[in-house]
Structure formats: C-alpha cells, structure tokens
C-alpha positions in Angstrom: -1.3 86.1 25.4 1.1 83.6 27.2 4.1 82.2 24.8 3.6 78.9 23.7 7.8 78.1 24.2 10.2 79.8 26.3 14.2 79.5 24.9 16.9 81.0 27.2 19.8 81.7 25.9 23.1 81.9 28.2 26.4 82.8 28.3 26.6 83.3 24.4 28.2 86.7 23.5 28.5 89.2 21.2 24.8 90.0 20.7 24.1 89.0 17.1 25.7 85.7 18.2 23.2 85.2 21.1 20.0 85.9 18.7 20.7 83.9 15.9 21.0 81.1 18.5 17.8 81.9 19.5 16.2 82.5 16.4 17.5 78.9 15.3 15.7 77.2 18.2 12.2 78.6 17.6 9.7 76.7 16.2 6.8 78.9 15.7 5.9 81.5 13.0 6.9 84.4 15.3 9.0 85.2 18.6 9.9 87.8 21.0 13.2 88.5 22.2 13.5 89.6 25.7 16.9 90.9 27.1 17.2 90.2 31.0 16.8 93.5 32.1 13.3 93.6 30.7 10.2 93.7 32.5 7.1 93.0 30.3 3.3 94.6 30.4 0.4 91.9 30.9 -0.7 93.1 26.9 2.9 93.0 25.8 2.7 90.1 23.5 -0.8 90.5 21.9 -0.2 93.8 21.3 3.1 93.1 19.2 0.9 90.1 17.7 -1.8 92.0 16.3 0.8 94.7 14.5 2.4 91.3 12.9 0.4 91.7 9.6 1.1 89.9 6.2 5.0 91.2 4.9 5.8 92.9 8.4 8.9 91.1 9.8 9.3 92.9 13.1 7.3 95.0 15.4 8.8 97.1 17.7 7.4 98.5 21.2 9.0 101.1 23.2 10.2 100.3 27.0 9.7 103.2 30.2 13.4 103.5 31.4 14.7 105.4 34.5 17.4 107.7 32.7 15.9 108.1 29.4 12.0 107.9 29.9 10.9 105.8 26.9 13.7 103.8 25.1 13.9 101.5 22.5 12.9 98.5 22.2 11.0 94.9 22.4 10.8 93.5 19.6 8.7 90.5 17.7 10.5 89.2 15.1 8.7 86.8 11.8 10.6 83.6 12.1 10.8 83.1 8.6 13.0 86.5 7.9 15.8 84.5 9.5 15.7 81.5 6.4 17.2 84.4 4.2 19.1 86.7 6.6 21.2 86.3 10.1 22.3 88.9 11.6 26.1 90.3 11.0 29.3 90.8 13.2 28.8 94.6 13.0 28.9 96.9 15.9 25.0 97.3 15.0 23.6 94.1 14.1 20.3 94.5 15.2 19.5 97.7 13.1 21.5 95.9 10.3 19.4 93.0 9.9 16.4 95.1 9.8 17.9 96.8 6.9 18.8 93.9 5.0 15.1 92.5 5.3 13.6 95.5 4.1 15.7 94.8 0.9 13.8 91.7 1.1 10.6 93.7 1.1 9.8 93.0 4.8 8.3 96.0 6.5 9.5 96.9 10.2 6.1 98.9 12.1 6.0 100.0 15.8 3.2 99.1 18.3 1.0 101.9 19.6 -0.7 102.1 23.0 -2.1 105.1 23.9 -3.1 105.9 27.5 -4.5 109.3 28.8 -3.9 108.7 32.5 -0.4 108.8 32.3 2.7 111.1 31.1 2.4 111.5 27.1 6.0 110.9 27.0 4.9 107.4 28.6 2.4 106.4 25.7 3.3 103.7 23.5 5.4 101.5 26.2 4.8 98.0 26.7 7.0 96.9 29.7 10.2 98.4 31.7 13.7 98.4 31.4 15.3 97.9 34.0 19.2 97.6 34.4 21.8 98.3 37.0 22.6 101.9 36.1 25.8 101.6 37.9 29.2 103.7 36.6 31.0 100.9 34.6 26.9 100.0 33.3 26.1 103.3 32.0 29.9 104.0 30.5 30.0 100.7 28.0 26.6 101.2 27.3 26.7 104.5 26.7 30.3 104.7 24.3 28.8 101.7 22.3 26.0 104.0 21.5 28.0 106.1 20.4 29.9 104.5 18.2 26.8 103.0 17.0 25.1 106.4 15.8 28.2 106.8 14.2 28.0 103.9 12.4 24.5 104.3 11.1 25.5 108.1 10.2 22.5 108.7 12.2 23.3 112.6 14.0 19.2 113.3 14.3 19.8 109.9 16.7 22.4 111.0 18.8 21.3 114.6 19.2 17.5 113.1 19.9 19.6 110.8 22.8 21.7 113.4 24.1 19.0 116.0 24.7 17.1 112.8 26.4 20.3 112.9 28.5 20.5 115.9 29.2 16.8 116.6 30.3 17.3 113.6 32.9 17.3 114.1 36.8 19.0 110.5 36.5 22.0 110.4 38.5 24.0 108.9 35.9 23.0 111.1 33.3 26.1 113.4 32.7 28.5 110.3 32.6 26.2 108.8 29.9 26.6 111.7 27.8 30.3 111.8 28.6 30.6 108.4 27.5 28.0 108.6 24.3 30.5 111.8 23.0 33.4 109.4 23.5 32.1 106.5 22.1 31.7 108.4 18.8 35.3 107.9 18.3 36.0 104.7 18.9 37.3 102.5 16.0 35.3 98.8 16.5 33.8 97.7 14.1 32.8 94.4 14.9 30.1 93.5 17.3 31.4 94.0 20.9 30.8 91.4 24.0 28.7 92.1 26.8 30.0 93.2 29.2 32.2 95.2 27.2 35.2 95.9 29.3 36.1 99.6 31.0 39.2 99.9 31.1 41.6 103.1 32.0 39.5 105.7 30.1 36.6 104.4 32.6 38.2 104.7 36.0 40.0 107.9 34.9 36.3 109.6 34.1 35.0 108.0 36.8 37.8 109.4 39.4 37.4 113.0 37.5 33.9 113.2 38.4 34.6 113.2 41.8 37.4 116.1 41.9 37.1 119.3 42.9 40.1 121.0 41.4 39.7 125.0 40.8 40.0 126.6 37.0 39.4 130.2 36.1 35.5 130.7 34.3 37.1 133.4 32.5 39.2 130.6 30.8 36.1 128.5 30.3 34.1 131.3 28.2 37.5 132.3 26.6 37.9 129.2 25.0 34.3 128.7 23.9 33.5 132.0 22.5 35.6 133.0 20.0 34.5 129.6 17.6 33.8 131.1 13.4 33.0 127.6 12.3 32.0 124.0 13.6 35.8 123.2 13.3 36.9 125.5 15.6 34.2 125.2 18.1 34.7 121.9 18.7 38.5 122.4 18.3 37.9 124.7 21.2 36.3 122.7 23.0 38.4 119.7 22.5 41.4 121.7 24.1 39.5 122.8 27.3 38.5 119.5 27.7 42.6 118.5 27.6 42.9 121.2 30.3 40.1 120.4 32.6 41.6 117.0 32.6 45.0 118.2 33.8 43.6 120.3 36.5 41.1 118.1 37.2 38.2 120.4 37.4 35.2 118.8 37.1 33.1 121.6 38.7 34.4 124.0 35.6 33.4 121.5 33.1 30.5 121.1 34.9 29.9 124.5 34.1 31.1 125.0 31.3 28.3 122.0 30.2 25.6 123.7 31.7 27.0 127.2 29.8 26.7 125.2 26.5 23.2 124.0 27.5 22.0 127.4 28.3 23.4 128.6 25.4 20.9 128.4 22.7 23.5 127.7 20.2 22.4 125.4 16.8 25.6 124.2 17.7 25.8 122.8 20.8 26.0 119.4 20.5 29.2 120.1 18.1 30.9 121.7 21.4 29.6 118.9 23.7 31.0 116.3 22.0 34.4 118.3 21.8 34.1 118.8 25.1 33.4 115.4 26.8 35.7 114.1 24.3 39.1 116.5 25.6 38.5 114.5 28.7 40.0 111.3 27.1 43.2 113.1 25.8 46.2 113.7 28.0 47.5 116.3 25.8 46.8 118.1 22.1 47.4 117.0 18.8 46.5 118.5 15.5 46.7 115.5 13.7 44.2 113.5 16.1 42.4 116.5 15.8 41.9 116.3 12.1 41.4 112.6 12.4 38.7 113.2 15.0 36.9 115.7 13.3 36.9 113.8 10.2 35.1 111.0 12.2 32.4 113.9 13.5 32.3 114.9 9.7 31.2 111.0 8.3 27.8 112.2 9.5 27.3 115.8 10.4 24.4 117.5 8.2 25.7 119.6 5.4 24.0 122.4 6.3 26.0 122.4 10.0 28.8 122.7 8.4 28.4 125.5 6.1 29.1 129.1 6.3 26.1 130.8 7.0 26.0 129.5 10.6 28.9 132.6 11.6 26.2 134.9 12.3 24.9 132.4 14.9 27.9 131.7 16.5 28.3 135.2 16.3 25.1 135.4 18.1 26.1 132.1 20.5 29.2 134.1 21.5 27.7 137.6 22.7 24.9 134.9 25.0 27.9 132.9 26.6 29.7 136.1 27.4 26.5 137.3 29.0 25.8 134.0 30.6 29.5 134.1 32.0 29.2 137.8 33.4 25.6 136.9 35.2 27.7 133.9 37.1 30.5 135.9 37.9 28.3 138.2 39.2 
C-alpha cells in the first residue's frame, strides 16, 4: 500500500511542534508519521491500515532496533483526532495526546505480525530503526527518556527499558543506562529540541568512561551492602557514585554495576539509578539528596518502599558479600 501524499517536514523543532505541522497539511482520513531514522517493511502501511477500525485513532507498530531489539514505535494516526486535540509543549507530547483522545473515546491498538522464522522477540515489527548510536546520540536520547518515564510516573517503563539495556551486547548500552538514570532527574518540563544539547555532564561521562583509575572492591561492597531500606541503598549508592567520580574509576563502577546485576536483589534498579546518578555530582549533599529521592519517590511502587523488603536486602547483602569474595578470589 503506497501513500497517496508524502509531507516532509524540516527544520521545525521541538517534536510536538514538527507533528502538528504535519498533521495540518494532510488531507486524507489517516497518516503515518515517519521519523528519519526509520526504515519501513514493504506491509508497513496496510498492516497499520487494516488495525484502523471505526473509533481507533492511532495504531501503533513496533520497530527492530540495534541496542534495544524491538522498540517503540510507527505510528498511524486518524486525521480527524487532530480537529479536537494538538499535541502539548510537554516533555511527552506524544504519549499526551494519546491520553487526551482517549478522553475523547478514541481507542489507541497495536499492530500484530507474527512470524515463526525469526527471533520471537522480533515478532510484531514492521520496519527498522535505524539512528547514529554515537556517544552525544545515545546520551540526549537516553536522559530525555528518563525524564520522560518520570513524567508519566511510569517505573514498570523504565525498569522494562533498563533491563532491555542491560541485556544488550550494544556498544553503547552502559552509557544509555547511565544517561536514562540521569535523566530521571532532570527538571524540563517542556518539550525539548532535537538535538537536545550535551553539554558538560556529557563530555565529563563521556571522558569517565575511558579512565582507568584504581579503587578498592572492598570499598565498592562496603558501600552497597549495609542498605535497610530503598533510602539508604540508593543513598549508598549515590555516594559511591560521588567517589568513583573523584577517582575516576570507571573499571570499579563497572564492577560495581555488574555486582548489582548479578545480585538478584528486588532492588536493583533503586541502586542503579543511585549509582549512575553519583556520577553527575562533584560532591555530597543531604539536601540534594532528599530532593533527589523525592523525585525517585513521584513514582516508585508503594510496595518498594515499604518495610518488609529488609529481609531481602538482608538477603541482597549476604549475595554481594559472596559475589565480592568469589572476585577477590
């Protein structure tokens, strides 16, 4: 199925900007928006067309991408949900407007395409994406992200993308989930421009990941065991990142990553983000702290954050000592 009208939209930033633009020029019931970095499947379009029934106003179809696998997404919007809703200055405007036309009793459904000759975690994926996954790349697009899940208090999100991360043989994996832990932080609001800018925090994390300065393990484990409650473990955490930043040991936060990973612990993406986050502090305070962890808290499940979890940190402790001992060994 060929489109009947192409509109290219250039030079026209922040997102939500750039598709209401769009969406204003389009003079057929429906349309597909298509980023630059997208290749498209031969069945692309028909098989977004046939999921576009009466009251649906966008189908969605998952893209095969290099760091991630299978991300998200393509999507065909209804021309006519854009008479009644644009989409907002927000630093999530697309996942925004799809909210605000469900109010309007729209339905958003995802296209399925099954195919048993390939990778299961390939099914459903109707074209590649394809970007430059180059350093200042994966770092904006990456802390936006985070800031993003934050947004949408949206933790199953960032946990599901960090574990996609972290299962990556992608060469710019670990700097993605530096920068997604980051990004959690930031304060934006609005919706950014692409290219967002890098900055200092970018060419100091990308300068640490090429150092090679020496830290005790001892001090690693040290500073991750002895955590009773989320608080402190990503308090913890947050502090060795501070260090590891003065000494600039990346090959002991490198371990003391892969130590969190092999951990087992229901917490681990608590003491991730503390620890990626350290990185971007020059030295410790308990009031940024608080503030920090206040922003973690805006959407942390309740249950994370109760009590009953000492007996698994408990338990989390006892496997990193072990863990720690076997490398030492």
């Amino acid at each position: 199925m060929p489109p009947a009208e192409i509109i290219l939209v250039e030079n026209v930033t922040p997102f939500h900007k750039a598709l209401n633009l769009g969406a204003s020029r389009v003079r057929t019931g429906c349309f597909v928006e298509v980023d630059a970095d997208m290749i498209l499947d031969e069945c692309c379009f028909q098989a977004l067309w046939q999921c576009m029934l009466p009251g649906v106003g966008i189908v969605m179809g998952f893209l095969r991408d290099a760091l991630v696998g299978r991300t998200c997404c393509i999507k065909m919007f209804r021309k006519e949900c854009f008479h009644h809703v644009q989409l907002r200055d927000s630093i999530s405007p697309d996942t925004d407007f799809a909210e605000d036309i469900t109010r309007l009793g729209w339905s958003i459904v995802y296209a399925l395409r099954r195919e048993d000759d390939v990778d299961k975690r390939l099914w459903h994926t109707f074209g590649q994406h394809r970007p430059n996954y180059t350093p200042s790349y994966t770092y904006t697009k990456h802390l936006i992200l985070g800031r993003r899940y934050r947004y949408r208090t949206d933790w199953g999100g960032l946990r599901w993308h960090l574990g996609e991360l972290q299962r990556s043989s992608h060469s710019s994996s670990l700097l993605a989930q530096i920068a997604m832990a980051h990004g959690v932080f930031l304060k934006e609001q609005t919706d950014l421009p692409r290219p967002y800018p890098t900055g200092e925090d970018f060419r100091f994390i990308e300068g640490f990941l090429a150092n090679e300065g020496a830290y005790d393990l001892r001090k690693v484990a040290t500073l991750l065991v002895p955590a009773r409650s989320p608080k402190a473990l990503f308090r913890n955490c947050y502090r060795l990142g501070i260090d590891l930043r003065k000494h600039n040991a990346f090959p002991a936060f490198e371990r003391g990553i892969r130590l969190l990973e092999q951990s087992g612990q229901p917490l681990v993406w608590v003491a991730k983000i503390g620890l990626c986050h350290g990185l971007f502090s020059q030295s410790y305070s308990r009031t940024q702290l608080e503030e920090d962890y206040d922003k973690l808290c805006e959407f942390l499940p309740r249950e994370t954050l109760s009590r009953g979890l000492r007996g698994k940190l408990q338990h989390f402790a006892r496997r990193l000592r072990d863990s720690v001992s076997a490398l030492q060994r």
